[in-house]
C-alpha positions as CSV (number, residue, x, y, z in Angstrom):
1,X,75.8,63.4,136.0
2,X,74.1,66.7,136.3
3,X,70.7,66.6,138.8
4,X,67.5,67.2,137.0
5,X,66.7,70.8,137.9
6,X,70.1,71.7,135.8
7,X,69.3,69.5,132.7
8,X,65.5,71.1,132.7
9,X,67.5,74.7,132.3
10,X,69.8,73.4,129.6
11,X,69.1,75.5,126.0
12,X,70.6,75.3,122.6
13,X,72.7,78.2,121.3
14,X,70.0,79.4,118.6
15,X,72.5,81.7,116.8
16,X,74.4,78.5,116.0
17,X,71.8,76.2,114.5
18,X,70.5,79.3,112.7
19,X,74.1,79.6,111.4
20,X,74.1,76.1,110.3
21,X,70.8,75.8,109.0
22,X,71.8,79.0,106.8
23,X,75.5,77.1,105.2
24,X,73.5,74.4,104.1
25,X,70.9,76.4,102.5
26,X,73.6,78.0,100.4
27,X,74.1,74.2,99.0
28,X,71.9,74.8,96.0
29,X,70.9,77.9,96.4
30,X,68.0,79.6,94.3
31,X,66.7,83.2,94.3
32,X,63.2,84.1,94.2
33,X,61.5,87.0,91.8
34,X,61.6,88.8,95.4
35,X,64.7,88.2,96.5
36,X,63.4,85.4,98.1
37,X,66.4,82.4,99.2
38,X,65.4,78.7,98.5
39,X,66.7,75.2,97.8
40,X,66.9,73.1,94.9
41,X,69.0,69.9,96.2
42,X,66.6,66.7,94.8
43,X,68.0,63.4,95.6
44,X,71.3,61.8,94.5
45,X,72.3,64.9,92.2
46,X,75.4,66.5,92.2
47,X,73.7,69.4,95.1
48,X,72.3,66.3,97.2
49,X,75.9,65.0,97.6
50,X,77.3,68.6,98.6
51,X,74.9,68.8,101.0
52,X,75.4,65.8,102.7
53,X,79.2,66.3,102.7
54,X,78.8,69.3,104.4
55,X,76.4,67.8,107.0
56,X,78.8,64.2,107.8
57,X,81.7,67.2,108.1
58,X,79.5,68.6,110.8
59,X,78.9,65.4,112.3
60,X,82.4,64.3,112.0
61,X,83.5,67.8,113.8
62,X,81.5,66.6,116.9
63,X,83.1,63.1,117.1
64,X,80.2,60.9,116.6
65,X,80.6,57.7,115.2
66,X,79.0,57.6,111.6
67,X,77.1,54.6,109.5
68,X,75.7,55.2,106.0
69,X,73.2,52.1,105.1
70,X,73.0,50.5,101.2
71,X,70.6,53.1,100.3
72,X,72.3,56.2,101.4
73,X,70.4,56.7,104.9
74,X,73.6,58.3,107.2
75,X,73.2,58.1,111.2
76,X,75.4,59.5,114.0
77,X,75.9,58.5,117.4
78,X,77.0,60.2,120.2
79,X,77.8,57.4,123.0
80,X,75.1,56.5,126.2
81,X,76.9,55.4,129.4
82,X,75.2,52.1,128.5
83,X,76.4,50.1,125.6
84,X,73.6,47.4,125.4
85,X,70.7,50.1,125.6
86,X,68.8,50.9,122.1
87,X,69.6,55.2,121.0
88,X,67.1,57.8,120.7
89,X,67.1,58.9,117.5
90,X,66.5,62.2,115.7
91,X,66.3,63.0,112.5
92,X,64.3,64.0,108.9
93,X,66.0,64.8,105.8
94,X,67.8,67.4,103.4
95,X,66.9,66.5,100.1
96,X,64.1,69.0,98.8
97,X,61.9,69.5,96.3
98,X,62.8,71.4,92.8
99,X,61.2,75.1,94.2
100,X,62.1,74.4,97.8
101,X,63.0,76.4,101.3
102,X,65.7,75.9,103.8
103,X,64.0,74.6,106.6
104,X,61.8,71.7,105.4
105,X,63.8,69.0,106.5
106,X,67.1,70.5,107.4
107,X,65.4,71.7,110.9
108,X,65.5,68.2,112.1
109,X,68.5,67.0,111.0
110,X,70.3,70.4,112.5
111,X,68.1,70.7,115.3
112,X,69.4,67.4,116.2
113,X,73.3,68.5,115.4
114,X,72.4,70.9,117.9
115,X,71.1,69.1,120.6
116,X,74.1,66.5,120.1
117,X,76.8,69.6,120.5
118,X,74.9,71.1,123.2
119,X,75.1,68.5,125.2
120,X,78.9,67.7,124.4
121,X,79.5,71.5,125.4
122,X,77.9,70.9,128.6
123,X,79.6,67.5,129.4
124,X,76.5,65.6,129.8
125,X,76.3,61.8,129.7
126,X,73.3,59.9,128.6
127,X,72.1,56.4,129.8
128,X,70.9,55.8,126.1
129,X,72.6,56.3,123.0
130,X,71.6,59.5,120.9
131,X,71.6,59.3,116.9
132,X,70.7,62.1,114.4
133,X,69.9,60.7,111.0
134,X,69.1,62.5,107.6
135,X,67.2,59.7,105.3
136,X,67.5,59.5,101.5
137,X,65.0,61.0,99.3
138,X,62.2,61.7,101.9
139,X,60.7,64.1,99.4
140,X,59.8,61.6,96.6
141,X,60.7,64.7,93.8
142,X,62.9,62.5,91.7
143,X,62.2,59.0,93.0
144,X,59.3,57.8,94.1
145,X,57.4,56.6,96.9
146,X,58.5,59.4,98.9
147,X,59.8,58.8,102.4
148,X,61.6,55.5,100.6
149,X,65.2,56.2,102.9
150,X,63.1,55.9,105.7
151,X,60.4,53.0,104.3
152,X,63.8,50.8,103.2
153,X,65.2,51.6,106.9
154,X,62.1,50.1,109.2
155,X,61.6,47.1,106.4
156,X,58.7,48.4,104.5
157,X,60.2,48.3,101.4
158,X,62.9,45.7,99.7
159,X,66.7,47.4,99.4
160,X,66.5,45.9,95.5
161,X,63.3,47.4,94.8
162,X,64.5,50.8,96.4
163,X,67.4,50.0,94.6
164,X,66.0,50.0,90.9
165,X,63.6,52.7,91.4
166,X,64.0,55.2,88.2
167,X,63.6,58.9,88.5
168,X,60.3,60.5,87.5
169,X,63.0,63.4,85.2
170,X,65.5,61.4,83.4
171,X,64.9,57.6,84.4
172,X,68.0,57.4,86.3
173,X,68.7,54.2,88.7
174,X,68.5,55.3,92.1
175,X,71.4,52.7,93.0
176,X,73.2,54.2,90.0
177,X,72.7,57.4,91.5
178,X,73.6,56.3,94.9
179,X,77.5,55.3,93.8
180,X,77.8,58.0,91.6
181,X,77.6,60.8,94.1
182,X,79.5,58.2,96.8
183,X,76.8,57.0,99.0
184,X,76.2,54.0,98.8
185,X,77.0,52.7,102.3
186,X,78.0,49.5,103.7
187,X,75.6,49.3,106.4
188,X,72.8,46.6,106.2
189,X,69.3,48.1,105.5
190,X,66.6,47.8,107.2
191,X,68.1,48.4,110.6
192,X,69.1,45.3,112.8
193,X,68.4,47.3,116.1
194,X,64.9,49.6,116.4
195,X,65.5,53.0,118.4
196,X,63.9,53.3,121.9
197,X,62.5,56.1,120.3
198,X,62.0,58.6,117.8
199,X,61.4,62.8,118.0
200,X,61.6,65.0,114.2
201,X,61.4,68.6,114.8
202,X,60.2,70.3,111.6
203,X,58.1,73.7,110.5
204,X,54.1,73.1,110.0
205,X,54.4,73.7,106.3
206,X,50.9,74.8,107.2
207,X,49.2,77.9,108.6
208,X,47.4,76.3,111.5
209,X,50.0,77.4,113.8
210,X,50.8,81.1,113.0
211,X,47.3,81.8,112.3
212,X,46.6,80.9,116.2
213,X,49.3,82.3,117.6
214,X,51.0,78.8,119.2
215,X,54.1,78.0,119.4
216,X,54.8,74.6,119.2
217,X,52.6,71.6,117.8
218,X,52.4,68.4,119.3
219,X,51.5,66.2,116.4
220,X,48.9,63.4,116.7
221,X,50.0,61.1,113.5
222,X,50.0,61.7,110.3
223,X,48.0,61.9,107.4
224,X,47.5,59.4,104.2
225,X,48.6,59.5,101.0
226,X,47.5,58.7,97.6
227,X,49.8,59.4,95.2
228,X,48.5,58.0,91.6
229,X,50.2,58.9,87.7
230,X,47.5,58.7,84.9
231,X,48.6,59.0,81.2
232,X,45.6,59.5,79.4
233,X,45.8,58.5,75.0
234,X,42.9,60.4,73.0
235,X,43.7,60.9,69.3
236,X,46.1,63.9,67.8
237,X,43.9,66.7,65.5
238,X,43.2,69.8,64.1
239,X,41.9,72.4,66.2
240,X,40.0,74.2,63.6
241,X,38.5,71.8,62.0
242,X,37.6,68.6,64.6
243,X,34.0,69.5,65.6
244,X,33.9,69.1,69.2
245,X,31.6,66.0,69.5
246,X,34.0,64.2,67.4
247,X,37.0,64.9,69.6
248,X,39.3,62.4,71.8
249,X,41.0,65.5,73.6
250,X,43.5,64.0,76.1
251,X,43.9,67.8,77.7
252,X,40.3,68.1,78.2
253,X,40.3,64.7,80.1
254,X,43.2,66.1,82.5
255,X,41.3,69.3,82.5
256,X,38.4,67.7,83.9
257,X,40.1,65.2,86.5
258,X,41.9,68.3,87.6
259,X,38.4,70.2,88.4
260,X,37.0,66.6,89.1
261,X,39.3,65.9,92.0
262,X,39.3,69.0,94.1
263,X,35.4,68.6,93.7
264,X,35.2,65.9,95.4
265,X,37.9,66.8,98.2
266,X,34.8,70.3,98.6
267,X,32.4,67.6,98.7
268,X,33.6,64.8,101.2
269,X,35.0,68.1,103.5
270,X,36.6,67.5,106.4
271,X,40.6,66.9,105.8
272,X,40.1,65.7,102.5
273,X,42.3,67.1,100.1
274,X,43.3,66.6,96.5
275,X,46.1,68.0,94.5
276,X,47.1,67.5,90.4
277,X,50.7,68.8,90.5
278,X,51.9,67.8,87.6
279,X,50.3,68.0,83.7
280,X,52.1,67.7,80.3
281,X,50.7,67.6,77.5
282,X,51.5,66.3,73.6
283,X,52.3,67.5,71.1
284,X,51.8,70.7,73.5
285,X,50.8,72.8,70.6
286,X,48.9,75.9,70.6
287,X,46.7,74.5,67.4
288,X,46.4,70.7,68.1
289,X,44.3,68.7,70.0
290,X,46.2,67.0,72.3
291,X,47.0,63.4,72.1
292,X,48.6,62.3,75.3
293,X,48.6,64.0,79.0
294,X,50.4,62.5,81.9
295,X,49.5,64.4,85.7
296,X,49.9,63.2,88.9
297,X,46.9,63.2,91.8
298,X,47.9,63.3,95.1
299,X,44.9,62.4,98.0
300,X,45.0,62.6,101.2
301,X,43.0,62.4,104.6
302,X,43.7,61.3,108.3
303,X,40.6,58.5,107.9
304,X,41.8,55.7,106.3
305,X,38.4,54.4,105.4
306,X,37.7,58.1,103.6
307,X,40.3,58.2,101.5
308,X,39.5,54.8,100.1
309,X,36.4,56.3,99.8
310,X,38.0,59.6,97.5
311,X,40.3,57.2,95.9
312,X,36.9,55.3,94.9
313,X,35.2,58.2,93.6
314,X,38.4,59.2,91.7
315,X,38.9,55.8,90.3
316,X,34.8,56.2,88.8
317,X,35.6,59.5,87.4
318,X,38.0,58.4,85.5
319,X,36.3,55.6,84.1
320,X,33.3,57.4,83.1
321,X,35.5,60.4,81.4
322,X,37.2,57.6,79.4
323,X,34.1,55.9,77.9
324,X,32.4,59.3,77.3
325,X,35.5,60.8,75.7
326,X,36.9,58.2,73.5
327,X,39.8,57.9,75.4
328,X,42.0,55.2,77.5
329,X,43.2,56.4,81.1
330,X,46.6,54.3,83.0
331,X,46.6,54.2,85.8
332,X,49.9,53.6,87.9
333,X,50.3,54.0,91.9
334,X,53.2,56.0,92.8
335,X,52.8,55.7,96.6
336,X,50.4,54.7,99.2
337,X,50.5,54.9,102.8
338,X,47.8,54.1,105.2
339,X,47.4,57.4,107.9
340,X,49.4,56.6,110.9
341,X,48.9,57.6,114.9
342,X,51.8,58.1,117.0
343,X,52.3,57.4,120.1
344,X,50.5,58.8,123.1
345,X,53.2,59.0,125.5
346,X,55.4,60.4,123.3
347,X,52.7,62.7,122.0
348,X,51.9,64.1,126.0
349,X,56.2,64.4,126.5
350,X,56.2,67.0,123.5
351,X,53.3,69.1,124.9
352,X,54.3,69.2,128.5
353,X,57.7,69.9,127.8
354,X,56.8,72.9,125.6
355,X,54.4,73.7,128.1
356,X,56.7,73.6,130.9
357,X,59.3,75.7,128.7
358,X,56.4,78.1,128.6
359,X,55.4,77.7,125.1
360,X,51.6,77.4,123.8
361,X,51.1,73.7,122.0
362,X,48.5,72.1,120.0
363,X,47.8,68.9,119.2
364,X,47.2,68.6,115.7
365,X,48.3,65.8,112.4
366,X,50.4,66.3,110.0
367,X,49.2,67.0,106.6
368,X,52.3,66.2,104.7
369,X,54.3,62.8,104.8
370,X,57.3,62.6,107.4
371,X,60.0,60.1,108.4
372,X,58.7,60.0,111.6
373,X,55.5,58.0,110.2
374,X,57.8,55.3,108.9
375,X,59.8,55.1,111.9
376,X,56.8,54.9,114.0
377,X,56.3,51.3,112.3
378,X,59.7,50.4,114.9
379,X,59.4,52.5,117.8
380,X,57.9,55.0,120.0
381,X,57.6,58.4,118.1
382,X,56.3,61.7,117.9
383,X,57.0,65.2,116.0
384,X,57.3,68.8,117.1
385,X,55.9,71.5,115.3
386,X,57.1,75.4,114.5
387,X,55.2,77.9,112.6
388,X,55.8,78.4,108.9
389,X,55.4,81.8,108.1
390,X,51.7,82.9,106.0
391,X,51.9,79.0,105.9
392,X,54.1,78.5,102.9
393,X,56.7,75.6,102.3
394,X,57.9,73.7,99.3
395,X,58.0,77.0,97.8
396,X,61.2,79.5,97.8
397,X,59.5,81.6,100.5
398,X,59.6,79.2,103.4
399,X,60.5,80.8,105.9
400,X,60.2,80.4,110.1
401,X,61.3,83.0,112.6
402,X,64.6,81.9,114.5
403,X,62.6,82.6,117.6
404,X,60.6,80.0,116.5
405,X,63.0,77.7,115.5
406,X,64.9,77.9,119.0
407,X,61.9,77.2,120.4
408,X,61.2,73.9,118.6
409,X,64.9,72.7,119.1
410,X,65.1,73.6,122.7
411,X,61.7,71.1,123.3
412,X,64.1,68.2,121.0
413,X,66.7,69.0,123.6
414,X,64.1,68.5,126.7
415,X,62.2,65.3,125.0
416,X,65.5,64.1,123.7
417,X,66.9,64.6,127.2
418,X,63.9,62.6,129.2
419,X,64.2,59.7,127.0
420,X,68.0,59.2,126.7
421,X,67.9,59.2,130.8
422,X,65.2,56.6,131.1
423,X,66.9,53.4,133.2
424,X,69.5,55.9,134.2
425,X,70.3,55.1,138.4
């Protein structure tokens, strides 16, 4: 076993994650009006499955020993020198959203193929087990709750439910799905054995850290979500000839949830935010009042007791715009997840250890939903941050420097390192 002073100078090869992280985002490649190079790979389709085959071959290539759970979550270990001691796990996902990037997600999955065959290169033996896992549909773009690889793996959500989810786009069966594209493992779910701990490396998808010029963030928790579907019913018409104060005009209710919503996110401040991203309308005609809208709206805040408090004042807006407009509003929870902290040891590794690698931190949440806040139910975790260039993900121009990324995936390799050698003699 090498002394500490050499394992604190151990680095990843950046050229080769960069490599990797650039293969798999040719696995459903889309193209920008720029020239701009994203991702469409949502869970379970034919891309998803490419993806992951291409990943297990990597995994495969660096002899770790390989589980895929009954919905589809896949882990790899690499050995620790001690066979009864829990793994350290790493990990996030690669299933993206319809318009994505190449780096949500993938970066901790790869980061942590990297930090596996770095230390294989370097014939270092750890005390603890280390696993790198990519979880099924963390995204939540076809089948929701989002995170639900991760929820179903700590136990906060039943395999049959996960099971007979159906996709928001063409009411597939998630377990369906599952077999189709060959995933559906034989591993029990949820996980018999909690890691000793849990580190995901991912970009911001924020602008926090490049507009401050740091380097690495060392993320406090993250926030909660709200995610609700309403499918508002008015009554079908002419547009010519309804007068307006006789009108049940379904697209004027979305309309004025839409404007509603973000209102009150201005008005309660702080890191309350509110987002409709999704509206259809029927009949969806140029001249007809419409008769139906279904949208999403998707709160969030790091204070549980405030967003109950915008989910409140949400739920009261749409109960007055229904009895003033004639209409009815459904109202159907698609997730919900309570804001999470992390934990503060694990919190203090990240920043020291980028500190000590020279890097500028910041402790800061998360504003978008993770794996790492379901495992944190299990075991110690934390996250690591990189900047996302002007700020931008889940859109085609992700992007994050390799710099950057090298950065982030050498602090995995330090954090990953001090925990896999705790006990060690």
């Amino acid at each position: 076993m090498r002394n500490a002073e050499s394992l604190y100078d151990l680095r990843v090869d950046g050229d080769r994650l960069w490599r990797r992280l650039e293969a798999l985002g040719e696995v459903g490649a889309i193209l920008g009006p720029n020239g701009e190079r994203g991702c469409a790979r949502l869970a379970l389709t034919d891309a998803d499955r490419e993806g992951r085959d291409l990943v297990v071959g990597w995994m495969r290539d660096l002899g770790l020993a390989i589980t895929i759970d009954a919905v589809g979550n896949v882990v790899a270990t690499r050995a620790g020198t001690d066979a009864t001691a829990a793994p350290v796990m790493v990990g996030s996902h690669i299933d993206t959203v319809r318009t994505g990037g190449r780096f949500d997600g993938n970066l901790g999955v790869l980061g942590g193929l990297e930090v596996m065959e770095t230390l294989e290169q370097h014939g270092i033996s750890t005390r603890h087990p280390i696993s790198v896992a990519f979880f099924t549909d963390e995204e939540g773009a076809r089948f929701q709750p989002d995170m639900l690889g991760s929820l179903v793996y700590v136990g906060g959500m039943a395999l049959e439910d996960a099971l007979d989810v159906r996709a928001a786009d063409d009411n597939a069966r998630l377990g369906d799905e599952l077999a189709r594209i060959g995933y559906a493992g034989p591993t029990p779910c949820p996980t018999a054995t909690a890691p000793h701990a849990y580190v995901e490396l991912h970009i911001e998808q924020g602008p926090v850290l490049e507009d401050e010029d740091i380097t690495i963030g060392a993320v406090t928790g993250v926030q909660g979500i709200s995610w609700t579907e309403l499918t508002i019913v008015g009554q079908s018409a002419h547009a010519g000839t309804t007068p307006m104060r006789l009108r049940h005009d379904a697209g004027y209710v979305a309309a004025a949830i839409t404007a509603g919503v973000r209102a009150i996110a201005r008005e309660m401040g702080g890191t309350q935010v509110a987002t409709v991203g999704r509206c259809e309308l029927l009949p969806n005609l140029v001249n007809v009042i419409a008769a139906k809208a279904t949208m999403t709206v998707d709160l969030r805040n790091t204070d549980e007791a405030r967003l109950e408090k915008a989910e409140a004042s949400f739920h009261a807006l749409c109960d007055q715009l229904a009895k003033d407009e004639g209409v009815t509003i459904e109202r159907r929870s698609l997730a919900r997840f309570e804001p999470v902290e992390f934990d503060e040891g694990m919190i203090k590794l990240v920043q020291r250890t980028a500190q000590r690698l020279g890097h500028s931190t910041k402790m800061m949440p998360s504003g978008a939903g993770h794996d790492a806040q379901m495992l944190a139910r299990v075991c110690p975790t934390s996250m690591i941050f990189v900047p996302s260039v002007n700020g931008l993900s889940h859109n085609i121009a992700e992007f994050t420097k390799p710099a950057d990324i090298s950065a982030g995936a050498n602090v995995l390799l330090q954090v990953v390192l001090a925990k896999a050698m705790e006990g060690a003699v």
